[in-house]
N, C-alpha and C positions, 0 to 999 in steps of 0.2 A: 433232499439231495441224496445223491445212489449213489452211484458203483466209484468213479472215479475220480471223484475231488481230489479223495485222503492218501490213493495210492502210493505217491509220491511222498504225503507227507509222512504219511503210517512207516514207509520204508527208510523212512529216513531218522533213523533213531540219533541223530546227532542233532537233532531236533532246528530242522531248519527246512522247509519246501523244498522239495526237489522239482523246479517247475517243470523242467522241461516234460517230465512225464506228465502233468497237470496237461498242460498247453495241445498235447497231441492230440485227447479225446475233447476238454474242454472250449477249446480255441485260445488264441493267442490272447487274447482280455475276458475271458471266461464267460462268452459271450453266446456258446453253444450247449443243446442237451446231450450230456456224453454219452454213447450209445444212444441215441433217442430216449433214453428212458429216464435222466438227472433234475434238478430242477436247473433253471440260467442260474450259475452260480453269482453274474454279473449282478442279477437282482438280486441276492442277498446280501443282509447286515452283517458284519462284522461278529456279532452277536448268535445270527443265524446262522453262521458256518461254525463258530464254537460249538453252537446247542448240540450240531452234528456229529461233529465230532465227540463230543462228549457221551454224547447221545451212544454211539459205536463204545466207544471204553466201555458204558455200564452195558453192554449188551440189547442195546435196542438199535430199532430204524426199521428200513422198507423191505423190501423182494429180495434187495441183493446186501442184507447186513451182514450173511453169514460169510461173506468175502470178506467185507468190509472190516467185518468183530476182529478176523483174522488178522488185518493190517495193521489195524491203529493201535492191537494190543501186546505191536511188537514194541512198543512205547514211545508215546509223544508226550511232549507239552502243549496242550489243546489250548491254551492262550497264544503261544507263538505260533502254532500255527496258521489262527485263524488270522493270525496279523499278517504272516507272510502271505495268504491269498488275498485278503483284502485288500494287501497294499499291489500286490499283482495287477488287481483286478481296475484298480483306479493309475494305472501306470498303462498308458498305452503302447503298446510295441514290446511282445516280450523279449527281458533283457535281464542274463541272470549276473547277478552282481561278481565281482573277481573274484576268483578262489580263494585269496589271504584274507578278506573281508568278510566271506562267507567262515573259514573259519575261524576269526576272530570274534564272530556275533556265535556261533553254535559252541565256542567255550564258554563265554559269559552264561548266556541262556545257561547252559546244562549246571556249571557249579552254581549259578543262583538260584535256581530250582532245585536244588539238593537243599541248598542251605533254608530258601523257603520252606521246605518239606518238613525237616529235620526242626523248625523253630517253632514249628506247627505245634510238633508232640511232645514241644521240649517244657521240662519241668524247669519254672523259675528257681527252684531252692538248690536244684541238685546239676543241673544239667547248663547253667549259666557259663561255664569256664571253659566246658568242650565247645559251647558252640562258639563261641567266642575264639576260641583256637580255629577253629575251622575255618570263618571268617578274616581272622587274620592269614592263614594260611593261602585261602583262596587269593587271597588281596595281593600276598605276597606273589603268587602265582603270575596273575594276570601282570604286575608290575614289572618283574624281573624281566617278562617273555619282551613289553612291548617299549621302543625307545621314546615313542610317540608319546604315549602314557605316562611315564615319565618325564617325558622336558611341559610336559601340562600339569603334573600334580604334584609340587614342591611341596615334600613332608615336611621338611624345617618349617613352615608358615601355618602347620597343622596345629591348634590348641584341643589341649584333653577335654575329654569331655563323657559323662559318663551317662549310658543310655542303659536302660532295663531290657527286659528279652522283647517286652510287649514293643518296646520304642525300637528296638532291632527289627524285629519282624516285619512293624509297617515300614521300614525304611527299606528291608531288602525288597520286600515288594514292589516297592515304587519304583527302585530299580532296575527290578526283574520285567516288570511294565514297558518302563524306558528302555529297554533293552528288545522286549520283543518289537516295539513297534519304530527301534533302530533302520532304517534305511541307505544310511550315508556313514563315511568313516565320523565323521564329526559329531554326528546324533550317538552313533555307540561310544565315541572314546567321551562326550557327557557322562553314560550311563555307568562307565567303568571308572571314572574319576570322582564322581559320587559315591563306588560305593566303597573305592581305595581309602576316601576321606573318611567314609565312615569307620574302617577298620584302623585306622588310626586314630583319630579320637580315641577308639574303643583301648588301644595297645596300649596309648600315654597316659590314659584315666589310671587304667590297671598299674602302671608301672609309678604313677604315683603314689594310688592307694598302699603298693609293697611298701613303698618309702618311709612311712607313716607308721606303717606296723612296725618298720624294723629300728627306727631313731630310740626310741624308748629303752628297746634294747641297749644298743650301744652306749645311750648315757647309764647306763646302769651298770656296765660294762668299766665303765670309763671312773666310775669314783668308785669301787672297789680296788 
């Protein structure tokens, strides 16, 4: 795959396809060789447009990478990327999704790939409370913004529940998964409601365990 796949998505630091630039050299179902020189992007995997992409981040590819090095490394998420053309690609007739949509899915993506990132290099003993914050933060974020979100994911009915970093990590990911390969309001406000629930869990666990620490105290408090 050359010159044009990525243009779009390389430029699109909000990490979401920008098709319409895709579609002009590729064709409207990525059905053509862009400039004569790309592979059909139609005939690749889902997998096989990652590798490409990825392939460009670490500094590799064909004729035309040193374009390419250029674009993708103004920074993508080479997972949702490859989901926004392949889902392109098996969609006949292009049709770029409504702007509030679009950016409702390029907030999720972008804070759950931070938060992925960040869970990566995070130290179990020392670094469990920040991420933790962040996560609720984000959760809080996406919740306050959206009413839809909301009248779907009643915290009252949320029970604590306490998860390690490792059992974070693979949960954000799934959700980060479920989110790149988001299509519909429905498929993302899933992704965003899964992982609200998880940040609750995560608040009430925490806010019990304070609880716990702090009674002790207070009877001890209490018969003096």
């Amino acid at each position: 795959m050359k010159k044009l796949i990525l243009v779009s998505l390389s430029l699109s630091v909000a990490l979401m396809a920008d098709m319409d630039r895709c579609v002009s050299c590729h064709g409207v179902d990525f059905e053509k060789k862009a400039l004569g020189a790309s592979r059909v992007v139609k005939n690749m995997s889902e997998a096989e447009i990652k590798a490409a992409l990825d392939g460009y981040m670490q500094g590799k590819g064909g004729a035309l990478k040193d374009v390419m090095i250029k674009e993708v490394k103004v920074g993508v998420d080479t997972d949702a990327m490859a989901a926004d053309v392949y889902n392109e690609i098996h969609t006949p007739g292009f049709k770029e999704p409504d702007s509030e949509f679009i950016f409702k899915k390029r907030r999720t993506v972008r804070g759950l790939y931070k938060i992925k990132e960040a869970l990566k290099k995070a130290d179990p003993k020392k670094d469990m409370k920040k991420m933790t914050n962040s996560i609720k933060a984000f959760a809080f974020d996406l919740y306050s913004y959206d009413k839809t979100l909301r009248d779907k994911v009643n915290i009252n009915n949320i029970k604590p529940k306490k998860h390690n970093l490792k059992d974070i990590l693979e949960n954000v990911t799934k959700q980060k998964r479920c989110t790149d390969h988001s299509f519909s309001d429905e498929a993302l406000l899933k992704c965003q409601s899964d992982f609200v629930t998880l940040a609750t869990e995560i608040s009430l666990a925490n806010a019990e365990s304070l609880k716990k620490k702090i009674k002790p105290k207070d009877k001890k408090a209490k018969t003096n």
